[in-house]
C-alpha positions in Angstrom: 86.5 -54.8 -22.4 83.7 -53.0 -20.5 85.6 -49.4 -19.4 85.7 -48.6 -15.2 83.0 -46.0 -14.6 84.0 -43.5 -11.7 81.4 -43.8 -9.3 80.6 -39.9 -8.7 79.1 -40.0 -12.1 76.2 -42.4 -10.6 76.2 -40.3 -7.4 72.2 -39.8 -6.9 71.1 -36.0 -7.6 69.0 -36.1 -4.2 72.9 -36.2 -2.3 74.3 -33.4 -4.3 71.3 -31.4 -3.8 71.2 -32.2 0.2 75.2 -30.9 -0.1 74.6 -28.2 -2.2 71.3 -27.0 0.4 73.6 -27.2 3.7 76.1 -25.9 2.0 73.8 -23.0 1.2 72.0 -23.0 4.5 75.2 -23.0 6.5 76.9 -19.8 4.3 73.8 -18.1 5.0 73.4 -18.3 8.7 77.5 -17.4 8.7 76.8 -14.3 7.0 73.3 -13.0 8.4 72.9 -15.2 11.1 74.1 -13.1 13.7 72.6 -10.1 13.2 68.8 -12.4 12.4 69.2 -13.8 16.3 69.7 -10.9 17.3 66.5 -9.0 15.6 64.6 -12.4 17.2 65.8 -12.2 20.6 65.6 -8.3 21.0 62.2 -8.4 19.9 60.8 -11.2 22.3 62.6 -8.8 24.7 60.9 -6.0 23.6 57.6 -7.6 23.9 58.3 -8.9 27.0 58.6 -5.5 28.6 55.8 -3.7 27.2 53.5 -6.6 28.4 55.0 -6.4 31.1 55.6 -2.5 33.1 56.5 0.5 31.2 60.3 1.3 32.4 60.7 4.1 35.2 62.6 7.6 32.9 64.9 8.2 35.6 66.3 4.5 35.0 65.6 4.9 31.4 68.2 8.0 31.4 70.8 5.9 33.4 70.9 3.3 30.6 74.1 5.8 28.4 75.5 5.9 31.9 75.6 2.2 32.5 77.4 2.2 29.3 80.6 4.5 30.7 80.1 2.8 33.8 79.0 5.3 35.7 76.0 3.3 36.6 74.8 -0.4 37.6 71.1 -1.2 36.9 69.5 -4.9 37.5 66.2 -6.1 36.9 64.3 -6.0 33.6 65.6 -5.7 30.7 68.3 -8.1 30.5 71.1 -6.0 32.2 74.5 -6.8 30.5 76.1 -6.6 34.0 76.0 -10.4 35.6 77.8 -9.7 38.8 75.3 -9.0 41.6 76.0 -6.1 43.6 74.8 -4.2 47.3 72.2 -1.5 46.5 73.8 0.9 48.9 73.9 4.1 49.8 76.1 5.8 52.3 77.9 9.1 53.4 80.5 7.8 55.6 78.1 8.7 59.0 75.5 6.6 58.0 74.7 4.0 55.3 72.2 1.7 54.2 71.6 -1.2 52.1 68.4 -1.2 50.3 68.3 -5.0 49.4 68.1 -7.5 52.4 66.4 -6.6 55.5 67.8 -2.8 54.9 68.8 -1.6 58.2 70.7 1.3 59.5 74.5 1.2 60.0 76.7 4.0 61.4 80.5 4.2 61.6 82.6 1.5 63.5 86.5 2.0 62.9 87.0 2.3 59.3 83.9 1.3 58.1 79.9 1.4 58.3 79.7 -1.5 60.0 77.6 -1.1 63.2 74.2 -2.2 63.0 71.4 -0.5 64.5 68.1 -2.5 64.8 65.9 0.8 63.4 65.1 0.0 59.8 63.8 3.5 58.3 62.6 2.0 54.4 59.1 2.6 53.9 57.2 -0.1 51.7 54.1 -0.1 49.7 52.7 -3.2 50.4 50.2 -5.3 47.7 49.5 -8.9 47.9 49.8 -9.2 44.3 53.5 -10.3 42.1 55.4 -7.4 41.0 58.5 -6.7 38.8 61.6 -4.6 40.0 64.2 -2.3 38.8 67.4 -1.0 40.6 69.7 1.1 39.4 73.0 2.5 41.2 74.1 6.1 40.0 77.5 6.0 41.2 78.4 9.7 40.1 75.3 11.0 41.6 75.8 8.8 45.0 71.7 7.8 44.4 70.1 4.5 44.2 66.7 3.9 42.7 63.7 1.3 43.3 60.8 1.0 40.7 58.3 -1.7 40.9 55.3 -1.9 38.8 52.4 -4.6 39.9 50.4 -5.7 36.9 51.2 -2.1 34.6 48.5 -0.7 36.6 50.1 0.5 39.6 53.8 2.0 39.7 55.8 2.8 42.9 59.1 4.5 42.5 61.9 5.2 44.9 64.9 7.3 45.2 67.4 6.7 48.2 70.6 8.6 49.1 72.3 10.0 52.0 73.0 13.4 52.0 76.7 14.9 51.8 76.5 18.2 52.5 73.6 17.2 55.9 75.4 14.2 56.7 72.9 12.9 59.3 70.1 13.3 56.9 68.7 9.9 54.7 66.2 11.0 52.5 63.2 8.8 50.7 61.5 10.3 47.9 58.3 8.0 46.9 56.5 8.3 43.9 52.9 5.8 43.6 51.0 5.8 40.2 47.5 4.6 39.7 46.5 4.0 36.4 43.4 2.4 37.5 40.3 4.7 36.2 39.3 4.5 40.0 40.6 5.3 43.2 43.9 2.6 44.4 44.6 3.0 48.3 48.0 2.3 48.7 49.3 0.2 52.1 52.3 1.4 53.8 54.6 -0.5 55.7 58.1 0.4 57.8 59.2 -1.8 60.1 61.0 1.2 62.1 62.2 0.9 65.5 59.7 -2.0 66.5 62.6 -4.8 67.0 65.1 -2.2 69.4 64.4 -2.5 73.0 66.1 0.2 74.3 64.2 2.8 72.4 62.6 5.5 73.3 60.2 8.1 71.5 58.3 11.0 71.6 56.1 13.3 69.0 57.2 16.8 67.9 55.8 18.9 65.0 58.1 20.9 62.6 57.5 22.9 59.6 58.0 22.2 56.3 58.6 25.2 54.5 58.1 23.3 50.7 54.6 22.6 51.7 54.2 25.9 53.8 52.4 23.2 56.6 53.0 22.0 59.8 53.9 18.0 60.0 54.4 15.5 62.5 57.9 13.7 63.2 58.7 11.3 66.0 62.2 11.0 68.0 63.9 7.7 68.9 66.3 7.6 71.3 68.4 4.1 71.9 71.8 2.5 72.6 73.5 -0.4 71.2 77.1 -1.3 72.0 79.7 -1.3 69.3 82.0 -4.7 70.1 84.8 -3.3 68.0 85.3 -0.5 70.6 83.2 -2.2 73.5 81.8 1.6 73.9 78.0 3.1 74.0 76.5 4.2 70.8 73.7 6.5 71.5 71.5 7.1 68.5 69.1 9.5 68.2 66.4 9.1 65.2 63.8 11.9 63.9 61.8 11.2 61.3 58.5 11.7 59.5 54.9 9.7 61.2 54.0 7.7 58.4 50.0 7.3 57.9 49.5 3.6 57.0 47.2 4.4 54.0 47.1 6.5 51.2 44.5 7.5 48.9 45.3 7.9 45.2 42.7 9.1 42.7 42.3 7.3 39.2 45.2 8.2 37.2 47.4 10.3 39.2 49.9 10.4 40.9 50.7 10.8 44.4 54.3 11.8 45.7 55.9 11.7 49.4 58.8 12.8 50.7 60.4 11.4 53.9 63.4 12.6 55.8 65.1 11.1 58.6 68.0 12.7 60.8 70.2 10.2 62.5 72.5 11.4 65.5 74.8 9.1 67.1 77.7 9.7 69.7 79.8 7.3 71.9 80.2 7.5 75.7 80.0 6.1 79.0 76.9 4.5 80.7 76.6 7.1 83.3 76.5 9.8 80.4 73.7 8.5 78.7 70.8 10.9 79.6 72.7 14.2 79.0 73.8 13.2 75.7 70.2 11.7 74.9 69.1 15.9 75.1 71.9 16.6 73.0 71.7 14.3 70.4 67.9 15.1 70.1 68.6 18.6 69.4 71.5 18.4 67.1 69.4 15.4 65.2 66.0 17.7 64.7 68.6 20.9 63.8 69.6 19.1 61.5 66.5 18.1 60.6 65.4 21.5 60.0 68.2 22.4 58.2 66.8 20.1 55.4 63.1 20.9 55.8 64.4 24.7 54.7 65.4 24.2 51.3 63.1 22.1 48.8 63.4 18.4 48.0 64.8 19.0 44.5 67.4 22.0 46.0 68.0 19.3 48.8 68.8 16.3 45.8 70.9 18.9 43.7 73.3 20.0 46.0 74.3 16.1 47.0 74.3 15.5 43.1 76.9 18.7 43.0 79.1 17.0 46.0 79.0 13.4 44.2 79.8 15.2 40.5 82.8 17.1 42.1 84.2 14.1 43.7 84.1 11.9 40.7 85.8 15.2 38.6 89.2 13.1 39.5 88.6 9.7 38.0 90.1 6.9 36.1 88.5 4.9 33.1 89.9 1.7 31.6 89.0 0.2 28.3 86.8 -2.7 28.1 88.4 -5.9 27.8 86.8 -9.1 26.8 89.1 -11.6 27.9 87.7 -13.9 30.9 88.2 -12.6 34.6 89.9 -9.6 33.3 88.9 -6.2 35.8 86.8 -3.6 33.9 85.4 -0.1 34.4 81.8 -1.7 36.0 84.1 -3.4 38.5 86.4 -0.4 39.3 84.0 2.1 39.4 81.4 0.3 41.8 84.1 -0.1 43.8 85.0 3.8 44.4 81.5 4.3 45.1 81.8 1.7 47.8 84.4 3.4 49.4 83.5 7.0 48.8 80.4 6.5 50.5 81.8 4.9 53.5 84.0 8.3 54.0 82.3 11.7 54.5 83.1 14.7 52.1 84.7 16.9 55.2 85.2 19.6 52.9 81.3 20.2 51.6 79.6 19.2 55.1 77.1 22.4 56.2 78.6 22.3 59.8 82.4 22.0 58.8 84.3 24.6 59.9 86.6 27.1 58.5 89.9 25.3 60.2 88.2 21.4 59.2 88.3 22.8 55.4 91.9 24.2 55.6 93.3 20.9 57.0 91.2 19.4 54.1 92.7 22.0 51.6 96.2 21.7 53.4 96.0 17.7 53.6 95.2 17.6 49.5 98.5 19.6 48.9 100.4 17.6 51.3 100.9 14.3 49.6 104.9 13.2 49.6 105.0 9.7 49.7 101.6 8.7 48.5 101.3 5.9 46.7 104.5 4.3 48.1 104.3 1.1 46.8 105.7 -0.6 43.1 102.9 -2.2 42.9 99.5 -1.2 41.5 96.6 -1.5 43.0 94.8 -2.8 39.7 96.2 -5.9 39.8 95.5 -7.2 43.7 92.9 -9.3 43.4 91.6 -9.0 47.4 91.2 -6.0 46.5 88.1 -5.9 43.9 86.0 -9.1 45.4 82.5 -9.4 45.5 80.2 -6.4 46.8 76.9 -8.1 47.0 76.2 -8.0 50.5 76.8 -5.1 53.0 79.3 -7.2 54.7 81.2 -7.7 51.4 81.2 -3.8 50.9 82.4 -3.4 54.3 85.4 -5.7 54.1 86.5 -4.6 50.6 86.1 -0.6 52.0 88.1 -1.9 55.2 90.8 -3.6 53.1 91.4 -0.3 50.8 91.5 1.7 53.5 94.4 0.1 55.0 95.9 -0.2 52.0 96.2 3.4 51.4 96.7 4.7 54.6 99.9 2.0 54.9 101.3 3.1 51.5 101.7 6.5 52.4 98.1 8.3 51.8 97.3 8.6 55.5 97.3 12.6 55.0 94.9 12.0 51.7 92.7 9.8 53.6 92.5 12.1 56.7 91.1 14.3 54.5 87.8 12.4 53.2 86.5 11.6 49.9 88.8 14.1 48.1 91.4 12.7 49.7 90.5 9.4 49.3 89.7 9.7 45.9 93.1 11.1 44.7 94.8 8.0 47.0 92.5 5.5 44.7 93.2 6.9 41.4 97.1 7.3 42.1 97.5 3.8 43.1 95.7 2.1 40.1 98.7 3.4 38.6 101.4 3.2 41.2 101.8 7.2 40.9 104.0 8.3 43.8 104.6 11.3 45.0 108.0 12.7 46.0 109.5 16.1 47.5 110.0 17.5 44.1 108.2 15.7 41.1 105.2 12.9 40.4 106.7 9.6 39.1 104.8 6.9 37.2 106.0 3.6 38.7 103.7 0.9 36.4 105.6 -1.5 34.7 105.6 -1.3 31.0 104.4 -4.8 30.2 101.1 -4.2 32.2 100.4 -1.3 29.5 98.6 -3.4 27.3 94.9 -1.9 27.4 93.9 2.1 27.6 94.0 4.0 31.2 93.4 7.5 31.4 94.2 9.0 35.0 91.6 11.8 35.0 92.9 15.0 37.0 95.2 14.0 39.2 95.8 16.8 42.0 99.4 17.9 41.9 98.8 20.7 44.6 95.5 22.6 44.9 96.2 24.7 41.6 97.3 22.4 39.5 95.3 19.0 37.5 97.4 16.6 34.8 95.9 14.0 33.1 98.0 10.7 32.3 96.8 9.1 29.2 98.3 5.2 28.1 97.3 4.1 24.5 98.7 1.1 22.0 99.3 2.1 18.6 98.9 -0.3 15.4 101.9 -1.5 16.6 101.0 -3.0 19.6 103.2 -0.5 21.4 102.1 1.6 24.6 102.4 5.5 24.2 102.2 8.2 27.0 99.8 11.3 26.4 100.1 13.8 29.0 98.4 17.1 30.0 97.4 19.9 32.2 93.9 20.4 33.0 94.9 23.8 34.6 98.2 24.6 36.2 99.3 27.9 38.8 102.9 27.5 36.9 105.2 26.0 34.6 105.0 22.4 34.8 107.7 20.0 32.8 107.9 16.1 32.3 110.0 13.5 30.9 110.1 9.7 30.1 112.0 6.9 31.8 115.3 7.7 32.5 115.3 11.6 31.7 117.8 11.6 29.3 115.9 13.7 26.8 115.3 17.5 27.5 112.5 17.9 29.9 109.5 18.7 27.7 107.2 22.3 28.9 103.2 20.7 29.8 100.1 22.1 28.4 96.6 22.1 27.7 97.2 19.9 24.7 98.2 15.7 25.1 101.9 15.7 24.4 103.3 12.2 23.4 105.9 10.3 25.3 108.0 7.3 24.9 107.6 4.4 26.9 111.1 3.1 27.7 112.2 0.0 30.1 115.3 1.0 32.4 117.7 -1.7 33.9 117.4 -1.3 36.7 113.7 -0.2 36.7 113.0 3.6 37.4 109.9 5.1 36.7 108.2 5.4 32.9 107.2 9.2 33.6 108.3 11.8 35.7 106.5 15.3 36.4 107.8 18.6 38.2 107.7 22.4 38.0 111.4 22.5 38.9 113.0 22.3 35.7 116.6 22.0 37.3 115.2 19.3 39.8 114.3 17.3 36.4 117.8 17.9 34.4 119.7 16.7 37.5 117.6 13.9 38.0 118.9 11.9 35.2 122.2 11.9 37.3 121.1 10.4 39.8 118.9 6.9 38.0 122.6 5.2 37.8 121.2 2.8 34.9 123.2 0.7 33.3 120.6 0.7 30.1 117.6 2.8 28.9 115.8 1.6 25.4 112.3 1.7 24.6 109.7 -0.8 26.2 109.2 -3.5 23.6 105.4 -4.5 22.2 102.9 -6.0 23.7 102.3 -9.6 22.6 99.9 -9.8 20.5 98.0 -12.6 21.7 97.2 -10.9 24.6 96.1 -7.4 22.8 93.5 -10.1 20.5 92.3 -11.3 24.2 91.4 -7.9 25.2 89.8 -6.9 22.3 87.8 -10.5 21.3 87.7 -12.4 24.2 89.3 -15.3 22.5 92.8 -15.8 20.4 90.9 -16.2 17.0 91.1 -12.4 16.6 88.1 -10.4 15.2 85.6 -13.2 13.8 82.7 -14.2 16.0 83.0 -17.8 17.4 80.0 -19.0 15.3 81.9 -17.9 12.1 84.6 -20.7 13.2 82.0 -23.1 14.6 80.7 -23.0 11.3 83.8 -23.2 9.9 84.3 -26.6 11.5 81.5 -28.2 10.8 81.5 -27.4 6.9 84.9 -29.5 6.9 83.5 -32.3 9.2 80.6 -32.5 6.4 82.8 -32.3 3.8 85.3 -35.1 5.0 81.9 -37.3 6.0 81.1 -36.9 2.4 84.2 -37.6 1.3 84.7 -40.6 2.8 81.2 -41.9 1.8 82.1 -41.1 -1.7 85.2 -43.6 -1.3 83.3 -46.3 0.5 80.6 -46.2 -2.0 83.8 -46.1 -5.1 85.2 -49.0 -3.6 82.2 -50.8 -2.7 81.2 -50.5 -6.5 84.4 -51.5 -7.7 84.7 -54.9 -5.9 81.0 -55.5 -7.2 82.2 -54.8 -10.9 84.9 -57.1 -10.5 82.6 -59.8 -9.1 80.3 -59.4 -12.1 
C-alpha cells in the first residue's frame, strides 16, 4: 500500500523562497524603514532648497523658537505648522496685516477693526517668479518677509509696530544683488492713491542715524467708523519713496521707512483744527523715532514684547487629533496683545496713566470668576487666518475677560490683559484673601505650567501640573520672588498650610464633594487654617488617575501606545500573507489528495 505523502514536502523551493524574501523584506523595512524615508525625503528637501534661495538668518534663528512655540514660520522648508495664520502686526493703536491687500486699521471698540484706505507696504517689484518666507516672532511682536527671485536677488523685510511710539510702523528693507553687475530695484507702494478725502503736503526732517536731511510727506483724511457713526481723522507722515534703486554687483543695499499714524474722532465742524493737531503730534512723534537709531528703535519694542511674555503659560504637546497646543495658544496671545496697547511702557504715558496701570495689576479680586477654563471653549481658539478672523477672536476674548471679572486687568493693557489670559486657562480666581485653583482634576491629564502669575506687584508664583508613572496629576508650586511670607494648601485644606519658596514644592491633587478648589494660595496664614472651616464637604480623597487611554492619545496620537503605525501596518499584513499562504497550502493538500485517490 503506497504511503500518503504530506504535500508540504513537494512544496516548490521557488514559494518558500518568495516567503522567506518578503518575509525578510518586510522585517527590514519594520526595523530601518523609518528612519531610511526619512534620510530620503529630508534630503530631496535639502536639495530642493539650496537649488532653490539660501534661507534668510533671522528666519534661520527663529526655527528653535518655532519649536517652543514662540514662533510661526510658513513657506519653504516644509513648516510643521499646517494651520494658516494672519501675518500681523499690531500695537493696539494701529495694526496691519501683511498678507492680503495689507492696509492700515486703527482702533474701533475693542478691536483694530477700522479700515483706512492708505496702504503704507512698500514692494520691490520684478516680473520674474519668486519664493517666500514668513515668519511670526510672537515674543518679539515682529513679523518677517524674505523673498528670493532666482538665488540671485534677495529682498528681506521686517515689520512691527512700535510699543513704546505707539503711532509709529516701521519697515526695515534689506535688497541683495548677487548679480556681478549692477540690479536696479523697482519700488512700489500703493499709499494713499485709493482715499479721496486725502490731503498731502511735503516737509523735510532730520534723520539723526544718517546725520542728513530727508523728505516725508503728510496725509491728512477722514473715514467714518460705522460702529460709532463718528469722524475718524487720520493723519499720515511718512518717508517719499524714490521709485528706483540702484544696487551695485554684490551688495547690499538697506532702507529704512517710518511712518507715524495720528488719528482722533470728532465732529464735522471740528475737522480743520484737529487736522493741525494731528499733523503736529503725528510728525512729533515722528521725530521722536528719527532720534534714536533703527536698531535702538527695534530693541526697545523687543524689551516691551519680552517683558510682556515674562508671564506666560506653556502646555505639553499632544498628538491626539483636534487637541489645542502651544502653536495654537500662543498665536493667539499675540493676537490679542497686539490689539491692546502696553499703557505702562508708552513714551507719552504719564506718571498718573502708569500708577493706575501699577494700581489696576494689584487690584484683581474677582478675576477669573468663572468655573470654567478658558482652554477648553472652543469659540474661543478659531481660525486666525484673515484680519477679520483675528479681530473676532480678539473681540470675543475681550468680552470674555472683562465679563468674568478682569475688567480692572484689562483696563490696564497688555499686562493686564496678559495676567487675565493666563489665569483663565486655568480657572485661577482671585479672592479678598488667597488665589484659588478652580480646574477640575480630570482635565489634568497633560503638563501646564502657569509662568509668573502676579499675586500683587511684589510677588510672582508659578503653578506647575505634571502626571507621574502613575498616570496621576501632581501640583509643583513656587515663588518667583515674593515681598512676604506666602503659604499654600491642596483641596480642602485639611493639611497644615505649607510655607512657599524658590524651590517647586509638591502637592496633592484631591477631588472634594462638593467641588472646591485643588489649590489655594495666601500670605495670611490664619485666613488659610480657618478656611478649611468654612469648605462644608462632606468628602475629601485624592483625585483618582487619568485613564490611560487618554494619556497614550496625548502622547502617540493613536491608542496603540508607543509603536509607529507602520510597525502595526506591517504587522497586519505579515498575518494576511501568512493566512493567504496557509490557505494555499490546504487547497493545494487537498487538491493532491483527491488526485491520489483517483489514481
Amino acid at each position: 500500500m503506497d504511503r500518503w505523502i504530506p504535500y508540504y514536502v513537494n512544496v516548490p523551493r521557488w514559494s518558500k523562497r518568495c516567503l522567506f524574501f518578503v518575509i525578510f523584506v518586510l522585517l527590514f523595512l519594520i526595523i530601518f524603514g523609518p528612519s531610511y524615508f526619512r534620510y530620503l525625503f529630508w534630503t530631496k528637501i535639502e536639495i530642493k532648497e539650496e537649488i532653490k534661495c539660501e534661507v534668510n538668518p533671522q528666519i534661520f534663528d527663529l526655527y528653535k523658537e518655532v519649536d517652543v512655540a514662540n514662533a510661526r514660520i510658513d513657506g519653504y522648508p516644509e513648516n510643521k505648522n499646517s494651520k494658516r495664520y494672519a501675518l500681523f502686526v499690531g500695537n493696539g493703536y494701529i495694526g496691519l496685516p501683511l498678507n492680503g491687500d495689507c492696509s492700515l486699521y486703527v482702533k474701533s471698540g475693542r478691536t483694530l477693526s477700522l479700515h483706512i484706505p492708505y496702504y503704507p507696504i512698500v514692494k520691490i517689484k520684478i516680473p520674474v517668479t519668486y519664493t517666500e518666507q514668513t515668519a511670526l516672532h510672537f515674543t518679539n511682536g515682529i513679523a518677517i518677509i524674505n523673498k528670493c527671485y532666482h538665488n540671485k536677488i534677495h529682498a528681506s523685510y521686517v515689520y512691527f509696530a512700535h510699543r513704546t511710539i505707539p503711532s509709529i510702523f516701521v519697515q526695515d528693507i534689506s535688497l541683495k544683488n548677487a548679480f556681478t553687475e549692477s540690479f536696479i530695484f523697482n519700488l512700489e507702494q500703493k499709499g494713499y492713491g485709493l482715499w479721496d478725502s486725502a490731503l498731502t503736503r511735503t516737509v523735510e526732517l532730520y534723520n539723526a542715524e544718517k546725520n542728513d536731511n530727508e523728505k516725508y510727506i503728510i496725509i491728512t483724511g477722514k473715514v467714518l467708523d460705522v460702529l460709532t457713526n463718528n469722524i475718524v481723522i487720520v493723519s499720515i507722515v511718512t518717508n517719499v519713496i524714490s521709485p528706483h534703486i540702484e544696487v551695485p554687483a554684490l551688495q547690499t543695499y538697506k532702507l529704512t521707512i517710518y511712518t507715524s499714524i495720528v488719528y482722533s474722532r470728532i465732529k464735522k465742524e471740528m475737522f480743520h483744527s484737529t487736522k493741525t493737531e494731528n499733523e503736529n503730534k503725528a510728525l512729533d512723534n515722528l521725530k521722536m523715532a528719527l532720534s534714536k537709531s533703527y536698531d535702538n528703535l527695534k530693541q526697545i519694542h523687543i524689551n516691551v514684547w519680552n517683558h510682556l511674555w515674562n508671564t506666560g503659560f506653556s502646555v505639553s504637546e499632544s498628538k491626539a487629533s483636534g487637541t489645542l497646543n502651544g502653536d495654537v495658544i500662543n498665536a493667539t496671545i499675540y493676537y490679542v496683545l497686539s490689539s491692546v496697547p502696553a499703557l505702562y511702557y508708552e513714551e507719552t504715558s504719564s506718571s498718573e496713566t502708569k500708577t493706575f496701570v501699577t494700581n489696576s495689576l494689584s487690584y484683581v479680586e474677582g478675576c477669573y470668576g468663572s468655573n470654567h477654563h478658558t482652554l477648553e471653549a472652543n469659540n474661543l481658539w478659531g481660525n486666525t487666518e484673515t484680519i477679520n478672523d483675528v479681530n473676532i477672536i480678539v473681540s470675543l476674548w475681550l468680552l470674555t475677560l472683562e465679563k468674568q471679572g478682569c475688567y480692572n486687568l484689562v483696563k490696564a493693557g497688555a499686562d493686564g490683559v496678559m495676567q487675565a489670559m493666563v489665569l483663565s486657562f486655568g480657572s485661577f480666581r482671585f479672592k479678598k484673601q488667597h488665589l484659588e485653583f478652580n480646574m477640575h482634576p480630570s482635565f489634568l491629564h497633560r503638563t501646564y505650567h502657569f509662568r509668573r502669575i502676579n499675586y500683587g506687584n511684589q510677588t510672582h508664583v508659578n503653578v506647575t501640573v505634571e502626571v507621574d508613572e502613575n498616570d496621576k496629576a501632581l501640583l509643583y508650586v513656587a515663588l518667583d520672588r515674593s515681598d512676604k511670607n506666602y503659604y499654600a494648601c491642596d483641596g480642602g485644606c485639611l493639611d497644615e498650610p505649607v510655607q512657599l519658596g524658590q524651590q517647586n514644592i509638591q502637592f496633592p491633587v484631591k477631588l472634594t464633594k462638593p467641588f472646591t478648589a485643588i489649590l489655594y494660595i495666601t500670605s495670611d496664614k490664619q485666613h488659610m487654617e480657618e478656611l478649611r472651616h468654612t469648605l462644608h464637604l462632606k468628602e475629601v480623597a485624592e483625585a483618582p488617575a487619568q485613564e490611560r487611554a487618554l494619556i497614550i492619545m496625548h502622547k502617540h496620537g493613536h491608542h496603540l501606545g508607543g509603536l509607529p503605525t507602520f510597525f502595526w501596518i506591517s504587522i497586519f499584513t505579515l498575518i494576511v500573507i501568512f493566512h493567504l499562504f496557509l490557505v494555499k497550502l490546504i487547497y493545494n493538500e487537498y487538491w493532491n489528495q483527491d488526485r491520489y485517490k483517483q489514481k
